[in-house]
N, C-alpha and C positions, 0 to 999 in steps of 0.2 A: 311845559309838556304839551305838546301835541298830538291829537289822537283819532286815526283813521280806522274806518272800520269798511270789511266790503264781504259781500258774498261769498268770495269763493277765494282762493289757494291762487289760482292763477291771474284774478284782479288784482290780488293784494300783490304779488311777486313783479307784477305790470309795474304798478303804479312804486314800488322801492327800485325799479332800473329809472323808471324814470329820475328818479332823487339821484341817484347816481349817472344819471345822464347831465344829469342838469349840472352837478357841482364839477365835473371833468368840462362839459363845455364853456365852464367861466376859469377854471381853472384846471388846463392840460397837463399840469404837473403834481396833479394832486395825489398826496397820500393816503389811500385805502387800506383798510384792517378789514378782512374777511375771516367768515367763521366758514366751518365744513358743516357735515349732516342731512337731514333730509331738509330740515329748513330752506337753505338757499339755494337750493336747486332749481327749481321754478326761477328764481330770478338771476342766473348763474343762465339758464336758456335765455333769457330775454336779454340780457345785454351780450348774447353771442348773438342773437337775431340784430340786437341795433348798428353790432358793429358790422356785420356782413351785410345789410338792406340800407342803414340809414347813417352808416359811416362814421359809425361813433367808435373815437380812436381810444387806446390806450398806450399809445409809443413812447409819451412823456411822462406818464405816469407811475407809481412805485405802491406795491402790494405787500402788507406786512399780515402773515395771518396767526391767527388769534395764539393756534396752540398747535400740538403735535404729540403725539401718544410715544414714551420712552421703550426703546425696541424695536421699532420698524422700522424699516427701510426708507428710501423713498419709493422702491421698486414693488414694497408689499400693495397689495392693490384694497388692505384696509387703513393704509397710513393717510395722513392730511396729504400732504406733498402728490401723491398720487390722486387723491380726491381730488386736488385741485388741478394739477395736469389736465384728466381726464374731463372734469365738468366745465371747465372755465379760460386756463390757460391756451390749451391747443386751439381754442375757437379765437381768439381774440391775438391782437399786436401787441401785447404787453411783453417788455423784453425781457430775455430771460435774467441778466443781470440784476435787475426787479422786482424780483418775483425773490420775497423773504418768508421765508418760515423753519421753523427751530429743525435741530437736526436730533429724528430719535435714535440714531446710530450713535451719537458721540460716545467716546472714551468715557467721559466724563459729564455724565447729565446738570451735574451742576455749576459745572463752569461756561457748557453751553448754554445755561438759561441766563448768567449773566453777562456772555457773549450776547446773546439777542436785547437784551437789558441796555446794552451799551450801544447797540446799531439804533435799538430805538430813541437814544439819548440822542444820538449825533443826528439822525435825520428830524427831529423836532414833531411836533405833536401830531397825530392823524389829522386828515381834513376830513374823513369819512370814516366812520367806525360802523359796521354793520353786526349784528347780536342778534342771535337765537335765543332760548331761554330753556334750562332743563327743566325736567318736572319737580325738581325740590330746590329751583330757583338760582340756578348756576350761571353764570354769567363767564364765558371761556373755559375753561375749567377751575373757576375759583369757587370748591363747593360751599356750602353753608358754615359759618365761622371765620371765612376766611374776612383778615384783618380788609379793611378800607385803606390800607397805606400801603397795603402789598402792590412789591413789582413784580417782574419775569421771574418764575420761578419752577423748581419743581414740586409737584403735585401730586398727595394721595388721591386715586380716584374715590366717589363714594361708593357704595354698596348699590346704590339705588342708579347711578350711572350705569357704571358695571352692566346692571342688568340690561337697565335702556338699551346700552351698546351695542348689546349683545347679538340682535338681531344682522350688524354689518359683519358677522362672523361666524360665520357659518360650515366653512370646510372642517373637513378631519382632522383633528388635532387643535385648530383653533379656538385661542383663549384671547378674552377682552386684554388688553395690557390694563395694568393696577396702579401703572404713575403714568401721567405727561408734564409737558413744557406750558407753562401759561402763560400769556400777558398778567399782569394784575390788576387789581382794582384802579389803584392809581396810572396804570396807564390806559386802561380801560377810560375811566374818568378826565382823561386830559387830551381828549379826541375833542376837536372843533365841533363836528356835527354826530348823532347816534342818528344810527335804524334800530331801532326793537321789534322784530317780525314773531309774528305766534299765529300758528294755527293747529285747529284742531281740539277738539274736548279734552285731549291729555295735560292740555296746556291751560287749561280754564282755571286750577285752582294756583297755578304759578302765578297766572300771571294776576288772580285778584290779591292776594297775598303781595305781590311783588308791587302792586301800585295803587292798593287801597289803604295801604298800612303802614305805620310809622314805619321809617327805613330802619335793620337793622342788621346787624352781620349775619343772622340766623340764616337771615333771604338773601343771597348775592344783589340779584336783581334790582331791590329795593333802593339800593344803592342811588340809581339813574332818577330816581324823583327828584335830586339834586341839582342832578343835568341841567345847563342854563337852555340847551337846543337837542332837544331828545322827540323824536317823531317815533310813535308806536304805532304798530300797522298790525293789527287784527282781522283775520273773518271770526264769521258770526259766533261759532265756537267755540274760537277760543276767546270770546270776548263775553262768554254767554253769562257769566258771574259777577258782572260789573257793577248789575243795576245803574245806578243812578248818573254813576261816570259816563254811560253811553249817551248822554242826554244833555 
């Protein structure tokens, strides 16, 4: 494990395009798992900057992201699909063909999770996996409990998501959705390289729980200590719980 720490929100989001500059420039064809949130925003602008100034392509590349909230559209403007349009896809050459993520309309949410189960079978392991962390240690939406052996699946939200979420929903009438689509642990776990990005004091006691303590289902998180190439990228904040690890 390896572990970066920097000042601010916007060095940290710098310095994870840059990771993701680097593993698209040795390899154009590479496979990306992207999460949503406020998390990768900041670095969601930065490689629309590198690709529009500094020519960093994504035309041969292929995006599978994390999850998708069951109920929305791609049109609702609080679904992933649209998160990603909006933040990331429309700036960048990534074609649309490409561009994977679970469908919260389907008939059938559970046959679309092992419809996506099976795309990610056929296209073979991530080359880059990029990971947020909730505050009771979620990693996609696999909350606390969930098995280390789990694939694509569907998902009770927790209580304490839920709430998190809460704030991206904000109109008349709008309610958090209470299931999604997830990657799961083990495919989570069988990506070539991780990003672990955290910022922020809300994230202080996840993320020392998540990497100071034996791994266990309790913590999703906890999981990635495992990870043979796992790079955690901290500011001060959220790394402010660490003690000794910082050192």
């Amino acid at each position: 494990m390896q572990m970066r720490f920097f000042d601010d929100a916007e060095s940290l989001a710098c310095a994870a395009a840059q990771i993701v500059s680097t593993v698209l420039r040795e390899n154009p064809q590479a496979k990306l798992g992207l999460p949503t949130g406020s998390t990768p925003l900041g670095l969601y602008a930065e490689l629309a900057r590198l690709h529009a100034e500094e020519n960093l392509s994504f035309a041969e590349a292929t995006a599978f992201n994390l999850d998708e909230y069951v109920g929305l559209s791609a049109t609702s403007p609080q679904s992933y699909q649209y998160f990603m349009e909006e933040n990331l896809f429309k700036h960048i050459d990534l074609p649309l063909e490409s561009r994977y993520i679970p469908s919260g309309t389907a008939e059938d949410p559970v046959a679309e999770a092992a419809r996506y189960e099976a795309l990610l079978a056929e296209h073979g392991p991530l080359d880059l996996l990029i990971l947020g962390i909730g505050t009771n240690g979620h990693i996609g939406f696999n909350e606390p409990g969930s098995s280390w052996d789990s694939i694509c699946r569907v998902v009770d939200l927790a209580e304490e998501t839920i709430s998190s979420n809460a704030r991206f929903f904000t109109g008349e009438g709008e309610a958090v959705p209470s299931k999604a689509i997830t990657m799961g642990i083990t495919n989570i776990m069988s990506a070539k390289k991780i990003i672990l990005m955290a910022m922020g004091k809300s994230k202080a006691e996840c993320i020392k729980a998540a990497l100071s303590y034996e791994p266990t289902e309790a913590i999703p998180a906890s999981v990635l200590q495992k990870h043979e190439n796992l790079v955690v990228l901290l500011d001060d904040d959220a790394a402010d719980l660490l003690g000794w690890m910082r050192f």
